[in-house]
C-alpha angles and dihedrals in degrees: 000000000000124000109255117239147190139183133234111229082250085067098254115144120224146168112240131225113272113231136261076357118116123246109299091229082065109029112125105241116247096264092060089048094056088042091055097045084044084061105044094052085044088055095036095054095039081051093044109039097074089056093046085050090048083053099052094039087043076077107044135087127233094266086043088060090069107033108041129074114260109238097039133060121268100183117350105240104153099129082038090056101038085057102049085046082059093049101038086054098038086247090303109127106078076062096052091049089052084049093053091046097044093052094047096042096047092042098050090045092054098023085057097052091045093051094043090048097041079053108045087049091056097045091042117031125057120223141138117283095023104127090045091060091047086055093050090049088048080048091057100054085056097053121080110253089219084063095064085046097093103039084047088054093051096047086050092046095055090034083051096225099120113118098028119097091256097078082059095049112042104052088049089049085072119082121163086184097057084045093058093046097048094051088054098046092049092050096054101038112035108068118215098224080063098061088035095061089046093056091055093052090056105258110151118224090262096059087039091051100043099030103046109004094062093045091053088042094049091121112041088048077053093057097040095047090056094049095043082049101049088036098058088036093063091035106129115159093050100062084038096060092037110036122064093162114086088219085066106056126101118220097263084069109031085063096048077063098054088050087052085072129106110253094347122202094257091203105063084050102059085039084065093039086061099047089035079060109044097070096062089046086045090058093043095050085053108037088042090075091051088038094051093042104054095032090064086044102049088044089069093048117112 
């Protein structure tokens, strides 16, 4: 196939653009192109099939585990499963799934604010020790967060505080993470003349802060609510140190109790392990359009 042409009113020849392709002195060959595509698919199946398991084994028996083939149905038991998931958790499990989705939700909301504002005042502001508390929070992304389980349950014993949603609440509202980027984010895409020309017009740090910074800082509170909530959803050591009520479980634990059983209908199990997961690929569907999109537009600002 011939090279499509065109000609300048001077008389040069000259290949045009292609569009909606990029510039041909950077276009990827073909080959990369196939490679890449190659590899997506690859990434995209190895990341899909153990939902779609979950899917297929969220319908089977115990007897259908083992004798039917993974990825397809063996008998079809989902109100059968779902019942005996009632039963097997006292009703409690539609309970265990709002719990989960009251601590996350109301961890990412705080815990993102926190972050964005710990952040914003360390890439903006000058004061002593800064630097030092940049390095401890670079510290804490470092540290395990199952090795400050223990110390956490003892200053919430003594502070009485285990078995309230508090104990929940307070230690996923942290993240060092969300702090440093935060920090990062803050120093990049919110300009100082800005702040500077807002000052003079009499805005106070507050206004500046809620009106403007948070605005600026849209994507990257995108990407740090949706860490900090993943992140508290699948929490499991923590509730299990801190909750010994079963109202006050969220879903991650109350099936680690079903598991605990002798000989457990496995399929009940996986049937709460895919509604216990849907809420957190719900969220992402939603948030990635917010998340792509700002984060394309914060990456232009100057």
């Amino acid at each position: 196939m011939a090279t499509p042409t065109a000609t300048t009113r001077d008389g040069l020849v000259y290949r045009p653009s292609i569009p909606n392709q990029p510039p041909r002195s950077i276009a990827p060959s073909t080959t990369a192109r196939n490679l890449t595509t190659v590899l997506l698919v690859f990434v995209a199946v190895y990341f899909l099939m153990p939902i779609l398991w979950l899917f297929f084994a969220s319908s089977k028996s115990n007897s259908g585990m083992v004798s039917s083939f993974g990825f397809w149905f063996a008998e079809v038991n989902w109100a059968s499963n779902w019942n005996l998931l009632m039963e097997w958790t006292n009703g409690m499990f539609p309970r265990w799934v709002l719990n989960s989705v009251f601590y996350s939700t109301v961890s990412a909301a705080v815990g993102t604010v926190v972050s964005v504002a710990c952040g914003y005042a360390i890439a903006k502001f000058a004061f002593p020790g800064r630097h030092v508390i940049l390095v401890v929070i670079m510290i804490g992304l470092l540290m395990p967060v199952a090795l400050l389980t223990v110390p956490l349950y003892v200053m919430f014993l003594h502070a009485g505080l285990v078995n309230t949603v508090w104990a929940m609440l307070i230690p996923s509202m942290v993240s060092p993470f969300g702090v440093f980027l935060g920090q990062v984010y803050a120093k990049a895409s919110v300009p100082t003349e800005l702040l500077e020309a807002a000052r003079i017009d009499g805005a106070g740090e507050a206004r500046i802060f809620f009106t403007m910074v948070l605005r600026l800082l849209a994507p990257a509170m995108v990407t740090i609510f949706l860490f900090i909530f993943v992140a508290t959803w699948n929490n499991f050591l923590l509730p299990l140190m801190m909750f010994d009520d079963p109202a006050l479980k969220p879903v991650t634990q109350g099936l680690y109790g079903m598991v605990s059983y002798f000989d457990p209908e496995k399929g009940s199990i996986m049937l709460g392990s895919l509604l216990g997961v849907l809420p957190l690929v719900v969220l992402f569907l939603f948030l990635q359009r917010f998340w792509v999109s700002g984060l394309a537009a914060g990456a232009v600002k100057g």
